[in-house]
C-alpha positions as CSV (number, residue, x, y, z in Angstrom):
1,X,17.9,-17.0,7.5
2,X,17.1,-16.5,4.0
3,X,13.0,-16.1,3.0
4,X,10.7,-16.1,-0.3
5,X,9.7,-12.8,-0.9
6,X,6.7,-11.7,-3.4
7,X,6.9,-8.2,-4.4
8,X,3.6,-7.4,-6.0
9,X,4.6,-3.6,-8.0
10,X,8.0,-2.9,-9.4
11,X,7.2,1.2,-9.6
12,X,10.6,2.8,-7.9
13,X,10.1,1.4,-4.4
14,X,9.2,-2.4,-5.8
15,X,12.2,-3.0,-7.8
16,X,14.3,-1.0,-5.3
17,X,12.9,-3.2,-2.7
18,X,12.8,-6.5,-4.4
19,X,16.4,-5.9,-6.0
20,X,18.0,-5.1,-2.3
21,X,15.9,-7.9,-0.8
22,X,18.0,-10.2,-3.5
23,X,21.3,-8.8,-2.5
24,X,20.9,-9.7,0.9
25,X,20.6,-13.3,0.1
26,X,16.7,-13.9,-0.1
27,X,14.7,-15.1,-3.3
28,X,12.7,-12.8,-4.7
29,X,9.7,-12.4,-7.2
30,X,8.3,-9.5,-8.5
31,X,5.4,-9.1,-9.8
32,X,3.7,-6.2,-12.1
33,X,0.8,-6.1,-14.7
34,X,2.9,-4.1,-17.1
35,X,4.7,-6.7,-19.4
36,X,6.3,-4.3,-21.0
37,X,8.1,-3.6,-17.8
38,X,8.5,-7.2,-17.0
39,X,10.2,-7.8,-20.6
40,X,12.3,-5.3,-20.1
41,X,13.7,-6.4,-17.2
42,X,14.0,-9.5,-18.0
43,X,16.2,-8.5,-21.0
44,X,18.3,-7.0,-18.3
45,X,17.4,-3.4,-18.9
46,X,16.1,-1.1,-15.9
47,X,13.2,1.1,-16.8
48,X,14.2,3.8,-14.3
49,X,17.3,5.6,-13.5
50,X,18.5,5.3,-10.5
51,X,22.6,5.0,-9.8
52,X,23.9,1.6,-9.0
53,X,20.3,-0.3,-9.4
54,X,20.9,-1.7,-13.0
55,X,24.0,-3.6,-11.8
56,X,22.4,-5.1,-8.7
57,X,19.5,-6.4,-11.2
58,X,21.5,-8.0,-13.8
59,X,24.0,-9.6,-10.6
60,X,20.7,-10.4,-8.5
61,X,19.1,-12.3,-11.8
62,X,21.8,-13.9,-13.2
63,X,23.0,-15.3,-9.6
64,X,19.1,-16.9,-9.3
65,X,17.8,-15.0,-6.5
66,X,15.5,-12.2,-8.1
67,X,13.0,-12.9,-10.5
68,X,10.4,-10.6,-12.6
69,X,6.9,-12.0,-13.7
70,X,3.1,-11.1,-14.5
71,X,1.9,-13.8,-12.6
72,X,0.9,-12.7,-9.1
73,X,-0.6,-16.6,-8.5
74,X,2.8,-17.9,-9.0
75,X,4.2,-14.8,-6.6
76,X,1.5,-15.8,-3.8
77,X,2.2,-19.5,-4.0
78,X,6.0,-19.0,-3.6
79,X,6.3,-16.5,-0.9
80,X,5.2,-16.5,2.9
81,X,6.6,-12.7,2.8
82,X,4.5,-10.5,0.4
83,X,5.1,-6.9,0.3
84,X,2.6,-4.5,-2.1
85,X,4.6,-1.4,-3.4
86,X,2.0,-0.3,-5.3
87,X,0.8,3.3,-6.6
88,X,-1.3,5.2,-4.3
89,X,-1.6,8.4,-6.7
90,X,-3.9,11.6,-5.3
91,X,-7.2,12.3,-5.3
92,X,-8.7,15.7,-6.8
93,X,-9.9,16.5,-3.2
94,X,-5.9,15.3,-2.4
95,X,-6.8,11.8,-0.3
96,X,-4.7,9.2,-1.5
97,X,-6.6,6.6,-3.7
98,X,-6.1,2.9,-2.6
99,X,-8.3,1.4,-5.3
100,X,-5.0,-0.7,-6.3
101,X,-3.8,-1.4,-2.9
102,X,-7.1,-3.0,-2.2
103,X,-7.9,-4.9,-5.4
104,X,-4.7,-6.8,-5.0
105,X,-5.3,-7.4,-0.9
106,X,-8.5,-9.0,-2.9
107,X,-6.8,-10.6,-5.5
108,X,-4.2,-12.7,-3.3
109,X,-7.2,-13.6,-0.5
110,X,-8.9,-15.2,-3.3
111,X,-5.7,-16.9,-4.4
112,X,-5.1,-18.3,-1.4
113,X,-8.5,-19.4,-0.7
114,X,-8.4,-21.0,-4.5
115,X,-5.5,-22.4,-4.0
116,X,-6.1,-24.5,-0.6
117,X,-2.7,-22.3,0.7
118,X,-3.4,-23.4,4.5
119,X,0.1,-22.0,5.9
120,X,0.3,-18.4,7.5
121,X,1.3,-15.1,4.9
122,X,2.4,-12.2,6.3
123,X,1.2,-8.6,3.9
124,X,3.0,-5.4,4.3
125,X,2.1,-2.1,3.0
126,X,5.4,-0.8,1.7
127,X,3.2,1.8,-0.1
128,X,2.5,5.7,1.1
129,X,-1.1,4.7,2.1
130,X,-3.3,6.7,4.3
131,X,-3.9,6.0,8.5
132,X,-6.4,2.7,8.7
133,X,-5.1,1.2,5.4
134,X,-4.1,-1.9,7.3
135,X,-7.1,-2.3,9.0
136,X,-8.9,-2.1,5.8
137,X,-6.5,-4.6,3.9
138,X,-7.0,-7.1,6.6
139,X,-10.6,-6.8,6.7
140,X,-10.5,-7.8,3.6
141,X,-8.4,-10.8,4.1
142,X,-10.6,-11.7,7.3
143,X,-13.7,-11.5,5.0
144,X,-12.2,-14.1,2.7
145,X,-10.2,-16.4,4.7
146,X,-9.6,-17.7,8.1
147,X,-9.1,-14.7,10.9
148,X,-5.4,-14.2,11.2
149,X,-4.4,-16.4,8.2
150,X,-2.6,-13.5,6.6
151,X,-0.8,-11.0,9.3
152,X,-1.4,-7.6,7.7
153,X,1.3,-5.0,8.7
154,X,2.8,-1.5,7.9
155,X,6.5,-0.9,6.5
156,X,7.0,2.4,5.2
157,X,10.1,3.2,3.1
158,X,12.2,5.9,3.2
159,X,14.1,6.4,-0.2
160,X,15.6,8.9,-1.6
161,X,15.6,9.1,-5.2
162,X,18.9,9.3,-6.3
163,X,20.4,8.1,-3.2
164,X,17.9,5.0,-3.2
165,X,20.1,1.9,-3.1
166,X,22.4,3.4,0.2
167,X,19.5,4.2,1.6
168,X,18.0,0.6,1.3
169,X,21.1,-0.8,2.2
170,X,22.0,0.8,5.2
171,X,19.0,2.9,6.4
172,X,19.0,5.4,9.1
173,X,15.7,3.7,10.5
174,X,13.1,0.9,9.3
175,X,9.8,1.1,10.8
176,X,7.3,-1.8,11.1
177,X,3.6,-1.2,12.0
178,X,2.3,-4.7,13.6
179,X,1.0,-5.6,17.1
180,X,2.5,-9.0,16.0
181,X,4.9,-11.0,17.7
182,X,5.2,-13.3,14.7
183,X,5.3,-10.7,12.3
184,X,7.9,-8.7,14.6
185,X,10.2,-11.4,14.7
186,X,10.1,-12.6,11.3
187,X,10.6,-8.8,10.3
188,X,13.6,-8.1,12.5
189,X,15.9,-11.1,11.2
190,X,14.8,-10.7,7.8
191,X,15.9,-6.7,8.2
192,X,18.9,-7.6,10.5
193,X,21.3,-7.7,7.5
194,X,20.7,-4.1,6.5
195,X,21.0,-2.7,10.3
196,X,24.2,-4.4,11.3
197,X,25.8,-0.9,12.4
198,X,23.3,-0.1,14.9
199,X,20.3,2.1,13.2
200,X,17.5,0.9,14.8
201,X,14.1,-1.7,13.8
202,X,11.4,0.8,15.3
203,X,8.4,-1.5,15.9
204,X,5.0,0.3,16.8
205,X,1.3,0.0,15.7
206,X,0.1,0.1,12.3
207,X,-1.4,3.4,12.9
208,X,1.6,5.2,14.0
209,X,4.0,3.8,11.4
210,X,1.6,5.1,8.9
211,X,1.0,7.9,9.9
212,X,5.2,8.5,10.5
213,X,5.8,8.4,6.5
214,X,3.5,11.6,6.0
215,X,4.5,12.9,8.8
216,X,8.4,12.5,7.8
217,X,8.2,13.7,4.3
218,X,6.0,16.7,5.5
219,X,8.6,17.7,7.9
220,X,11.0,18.3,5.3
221,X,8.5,19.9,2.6
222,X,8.2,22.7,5.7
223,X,11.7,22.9,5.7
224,X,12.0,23.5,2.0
225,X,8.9,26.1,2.2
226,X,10.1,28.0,4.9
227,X,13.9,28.5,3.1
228,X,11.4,29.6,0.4
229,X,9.8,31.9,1.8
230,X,12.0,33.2,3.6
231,X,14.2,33.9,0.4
232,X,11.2,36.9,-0.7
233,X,11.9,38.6,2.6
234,X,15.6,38.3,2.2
235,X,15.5,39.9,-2.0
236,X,13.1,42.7,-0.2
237,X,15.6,43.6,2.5
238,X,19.1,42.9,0.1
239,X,19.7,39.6,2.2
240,X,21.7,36.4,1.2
241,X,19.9,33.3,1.7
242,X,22.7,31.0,0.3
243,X,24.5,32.4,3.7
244,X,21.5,32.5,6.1
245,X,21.4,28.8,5.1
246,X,24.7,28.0,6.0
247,X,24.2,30.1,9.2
248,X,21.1,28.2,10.4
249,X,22.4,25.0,8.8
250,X,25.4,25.1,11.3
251,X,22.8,24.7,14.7
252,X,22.4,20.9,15.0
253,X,19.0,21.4,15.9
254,X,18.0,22.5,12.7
255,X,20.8,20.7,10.8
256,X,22.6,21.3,7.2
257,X,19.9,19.4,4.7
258,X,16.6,20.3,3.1
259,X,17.4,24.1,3.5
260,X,18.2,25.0,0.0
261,X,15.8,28.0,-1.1
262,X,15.3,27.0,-4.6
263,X,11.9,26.5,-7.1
264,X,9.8,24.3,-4.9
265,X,9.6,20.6,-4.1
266,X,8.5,17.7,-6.8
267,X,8.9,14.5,-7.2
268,X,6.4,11.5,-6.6
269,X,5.9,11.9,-2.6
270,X,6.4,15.3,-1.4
271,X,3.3,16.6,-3.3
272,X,0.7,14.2,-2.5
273,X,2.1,13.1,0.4
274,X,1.6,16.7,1.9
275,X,-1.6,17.2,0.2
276,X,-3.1,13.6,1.7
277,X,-2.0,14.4,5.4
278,X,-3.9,17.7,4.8
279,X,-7.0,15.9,3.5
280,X,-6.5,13.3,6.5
281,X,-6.4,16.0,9.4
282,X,-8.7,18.0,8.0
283,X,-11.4,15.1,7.5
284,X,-11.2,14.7,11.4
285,X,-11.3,18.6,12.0
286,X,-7.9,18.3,13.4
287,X,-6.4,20.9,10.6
288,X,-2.3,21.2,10.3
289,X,-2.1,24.7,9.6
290,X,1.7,24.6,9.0
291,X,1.6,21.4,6.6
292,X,-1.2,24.0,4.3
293,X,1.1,26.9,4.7
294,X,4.2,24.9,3.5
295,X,1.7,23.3,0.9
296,X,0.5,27.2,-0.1
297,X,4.2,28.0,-0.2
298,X,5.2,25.4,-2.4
299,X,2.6,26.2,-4.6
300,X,3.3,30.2,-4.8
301,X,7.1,29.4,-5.7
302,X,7.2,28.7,-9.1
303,X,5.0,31.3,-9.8
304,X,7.4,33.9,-8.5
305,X,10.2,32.7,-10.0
306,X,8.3,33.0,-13.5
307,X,7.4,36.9,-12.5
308,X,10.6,37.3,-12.5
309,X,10.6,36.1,-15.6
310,X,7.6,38.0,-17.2
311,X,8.7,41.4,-15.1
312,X,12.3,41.4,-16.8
313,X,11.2,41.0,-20.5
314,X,8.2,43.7,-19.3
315,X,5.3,41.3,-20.1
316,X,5.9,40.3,-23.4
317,X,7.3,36.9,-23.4
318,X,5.7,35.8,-27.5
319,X,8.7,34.9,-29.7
320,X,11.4,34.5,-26.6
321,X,13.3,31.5,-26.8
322,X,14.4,30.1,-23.6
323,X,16.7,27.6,-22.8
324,X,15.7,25.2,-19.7
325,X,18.5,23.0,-18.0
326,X,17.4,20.7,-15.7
327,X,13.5,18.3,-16.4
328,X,14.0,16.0,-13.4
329,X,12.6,17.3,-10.0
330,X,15.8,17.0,-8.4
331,X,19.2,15.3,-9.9
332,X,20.2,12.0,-10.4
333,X,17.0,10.9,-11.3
334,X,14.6,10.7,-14.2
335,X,11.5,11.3,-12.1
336,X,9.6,14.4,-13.7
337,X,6.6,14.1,-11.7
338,X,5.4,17.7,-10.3
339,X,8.8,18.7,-11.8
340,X,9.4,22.2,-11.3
341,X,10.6,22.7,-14.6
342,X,7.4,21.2,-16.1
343,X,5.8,23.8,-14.7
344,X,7.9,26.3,-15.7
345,X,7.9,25.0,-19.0
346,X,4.1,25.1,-19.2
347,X,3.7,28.8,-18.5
348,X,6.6,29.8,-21.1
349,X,4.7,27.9,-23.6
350,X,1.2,30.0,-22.4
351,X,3.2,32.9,-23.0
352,X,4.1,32.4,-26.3
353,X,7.5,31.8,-25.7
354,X,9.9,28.8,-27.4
355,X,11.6,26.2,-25.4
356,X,14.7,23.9,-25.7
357,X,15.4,21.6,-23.4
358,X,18.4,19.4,-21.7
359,X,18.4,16.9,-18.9
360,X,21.1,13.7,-18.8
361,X,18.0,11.5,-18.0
362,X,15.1,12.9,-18.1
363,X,14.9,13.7,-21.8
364,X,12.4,10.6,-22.4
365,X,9.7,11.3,-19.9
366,X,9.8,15.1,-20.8
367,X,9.0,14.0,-24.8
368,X,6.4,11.7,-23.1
369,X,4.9,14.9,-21.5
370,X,5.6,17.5,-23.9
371,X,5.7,15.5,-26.9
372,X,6.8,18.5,-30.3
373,X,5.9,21.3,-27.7
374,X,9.0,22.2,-27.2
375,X,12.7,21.2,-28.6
376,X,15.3,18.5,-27.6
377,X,18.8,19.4,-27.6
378,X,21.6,16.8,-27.9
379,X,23.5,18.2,-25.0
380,X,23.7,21.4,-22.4
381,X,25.1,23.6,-25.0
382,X,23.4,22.7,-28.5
383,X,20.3,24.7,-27.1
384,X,22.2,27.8,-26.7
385,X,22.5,29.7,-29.3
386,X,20.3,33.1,-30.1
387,X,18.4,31.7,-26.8
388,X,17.1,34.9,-25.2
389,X,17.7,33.7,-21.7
390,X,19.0,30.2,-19.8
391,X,17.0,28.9,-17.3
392,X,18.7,26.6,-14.4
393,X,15.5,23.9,-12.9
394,X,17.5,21.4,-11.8
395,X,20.8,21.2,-9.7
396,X,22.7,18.5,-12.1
397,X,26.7,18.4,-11.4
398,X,27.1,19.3,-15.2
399,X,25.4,21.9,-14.8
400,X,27.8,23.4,-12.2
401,X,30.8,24.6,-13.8
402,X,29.7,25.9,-17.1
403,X,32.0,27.1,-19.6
404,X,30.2,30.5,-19.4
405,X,32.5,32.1,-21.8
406,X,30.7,29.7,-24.7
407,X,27.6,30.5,-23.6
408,X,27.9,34.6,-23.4
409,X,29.6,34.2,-27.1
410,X,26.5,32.6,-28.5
411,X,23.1,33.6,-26.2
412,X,21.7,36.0,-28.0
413,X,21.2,38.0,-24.6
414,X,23.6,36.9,-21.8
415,X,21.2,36.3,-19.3
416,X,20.6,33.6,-16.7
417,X,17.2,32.9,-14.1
418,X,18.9,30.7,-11.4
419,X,16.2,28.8,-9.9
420,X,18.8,26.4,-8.2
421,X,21.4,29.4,-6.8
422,X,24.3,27.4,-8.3
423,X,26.7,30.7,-9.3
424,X,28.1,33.2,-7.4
425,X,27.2,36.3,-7.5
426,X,30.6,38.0,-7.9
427,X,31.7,35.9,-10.7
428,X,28.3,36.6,-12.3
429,X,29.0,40.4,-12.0
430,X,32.8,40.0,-13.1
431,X,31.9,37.5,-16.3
432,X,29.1,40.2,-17.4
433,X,26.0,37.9,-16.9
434,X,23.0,39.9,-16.3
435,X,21.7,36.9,-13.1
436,X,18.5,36.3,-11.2
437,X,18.1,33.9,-8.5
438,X,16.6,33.0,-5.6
439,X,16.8,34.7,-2.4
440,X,19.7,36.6,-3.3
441,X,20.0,40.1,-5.0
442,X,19.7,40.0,-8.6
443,X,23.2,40.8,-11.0
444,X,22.3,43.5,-13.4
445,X,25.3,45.0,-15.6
446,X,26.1,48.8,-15.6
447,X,25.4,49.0,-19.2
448,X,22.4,47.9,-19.0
């Protein structure tokens, strides 16, 4: 059956939610605080990229089943279903701060309570939130209203930027945190349209299906970490690690993804994420050594990769002008959070060094950063010319198949840093590119 969903936060995993939600038949409202946002999707324009999620909006609205608003007391009146996707940004001391999470588990208690709303609501945490969160959202709920009025459960999502609307669609898992049997029902038919080729509804309590999202997204920021540091070993020793990769990669124990040796991970979970299990386990004196080694590793990256940098111009980067390809912390996104390339860009600029920059989506979050700190070029090769190195930060298709003999005619040195190991080597040596990349030995021409 179809249901009346409130979705209270249209950050990336609101409106991905919400708009997939639609899709599938249900009526949705979502609700933010920013009517800026709110206008502009209204107007029919999506104020993040993300591939195939504008067309889903505009079909979803104009077909009457999604809606946006600023009122959360019209959201709470209309929908049994209410789901918070709202931010849960980091600490200084790394713990995840639920200051929003809470005043809204606040906000729609007293709603209901104003309101004389007498029929059951079910809340789930579709937010990252730390172990406990539910029983401290239905505390609150319990405090206001009748015990039990308003089923509080966990749903952790599992997006991947980029790959966000397939992964809604037709996830590899969903996991519900509730010791419910309402809330487990209601939650598997209303699901049962995204799992119809088997993947399974996992349903266990609220502390272990919070506790599964940090541990998930964790998992794979070890993987990264250890491809990462692994890669200094393999430049000591002469070593590939764009084949060590492929070699591991091929054991279906350790599979093919998430191995990619590279500048670090970004982006809005992997960082705080990682960084809020450590505070977690380390508030109960139950430490996860490997999760602050990957964390430590992560960390160490970019800093290497800028050595490099700083080593091959001997120190003495004032007056350089770099070119950066790639702002986004990973393609097919505009998410610069924890970019790599931010911070890349950051140290450059402490140098004394110029930058110019290029990214097919990103460009407007980097001027919101950056601001007349560095340039903006029009496209990947308006930057180029008398730039005293390119530098690769992000693994765009574009940026793939280069037409390298335009950019060793007009760099004023023909040099490249790879942080994403996108070229090979040979054709590096055979094209006369002086190359430096990750994990790999470095390309350095005879005449130099």
């Amino acid at each position: 059956m179809s249901y009346n969903i409130g979705i209270i936060g249209t950050g990336y995993v609101g409106l991905v939610t919400g708009t997939c939600f639609a899709e599938t038949g249900n009526t949705v409202y979502c609700c933010d605080i920013d009517e800026s946002k709110i206008s502009k999707l209204n107007n029919g324009t999506c104020p993040i990229y993300e591939p195939g999620l504008e067309h889903l909006i505009k079909q979803n609205v104009n077909d009457e089943r999604l809606y946006f608003t600023t009122d959360i007391r019209s959201t709470v009146k209309f929908a049994p279903i209410i789901f918070l996707c709202l931010p849960t940004p980091p600490n200084e001391d790394g713990s995840a701060d639920l200051q929003h999470v809470l005043h809204v588990a606040e906000q729609i208690a007293n709603i209901i309570k104003e309101e004389g709303i007498t029929d059951k609501k079910i809340v789930l945490n579709k937010s990252t939130v730390p172990v406990d969160t539910a029983v401290k959202v239905r505390n609150i709920f319990n405090s206001i209203l009748p015990v039990d009025q308003v089923e509080v459960a966990s749903n952790p999502e599992f997006l991947r930027e980029g790959f966000a609307i397939e992964d809604s669609m037709k996830p590899e898992r969903i996991v519900v945190g509730t010791r419910s049997k309402y809330v487990e029902e209601i939650m598997l038919d209303l699901y049962s349209p995204f799992v119809r080729s088997g993947n399974p509804i996992i349903i266990m309590d609220e502390r272990s299906a919070e506790i599964t999202k940090y541990a998930a997204n964790s998992f794979l920021a070890i993987k990264i970490s250890f491809m990462n540091d692994l890669s200094q070993y393999c430049e000591k020793v002469g070593a590939d690690i764009e084949k060590i990769r492929i070699g591991i990669g091929a054991d279906s124990r350790i599979g093919k993804r998430f191995l990619f040796a590279g500048l670090g991970y970004g982006g809005s979970c992997f960082p705080k994420d990682v960084r809020a299990l450590m505070y977690s386990t380390e508030l109960v004196d139950t430490p996860l050594s490997i999760v602050r080694a990957a964390y430590n590793v992560n960390h160490n990256q970019q800093e290497k990769f800028f050595q490099k940098i700083q080593n091959r111009f001997e120190g003495n980067l004032a007056g350089r002008q770099f070119v950066v390809w790639g702002l986004a912390f990973k393609p097919n996104t505009d998410d610069t959070r924890e970019a790599p390339a931010f911070a890349l860009i950051e140290k450059l600029l402490a140098a004394g060094a110029s930058v110019s920059a290029f990214d097919q989506e990103a460009m407007a979050n980097t001027r919101i950063h950056f601001g007349d700190q560095i340039k903006y070029a029009k496209n990947m090769y308006d930057c180029i010319p008398d730039a005293d190195a390119l530098i690769v930060a992000t693994e765009w298709n574009v940026f793939r198949n280069p037409d390298f003999k335009k950019l060793k005619a007009n760099m004023k040195t023909p040099i490249i840093f790879d942080g994403r190991n996108l070229y090979e080597l040979d054709e590096m040596e055979k094209l006369g590119f002086e190359y430096y990349c990750v994990g790999r030995r470095s390309v350095i021409p005879k005449s130099l």
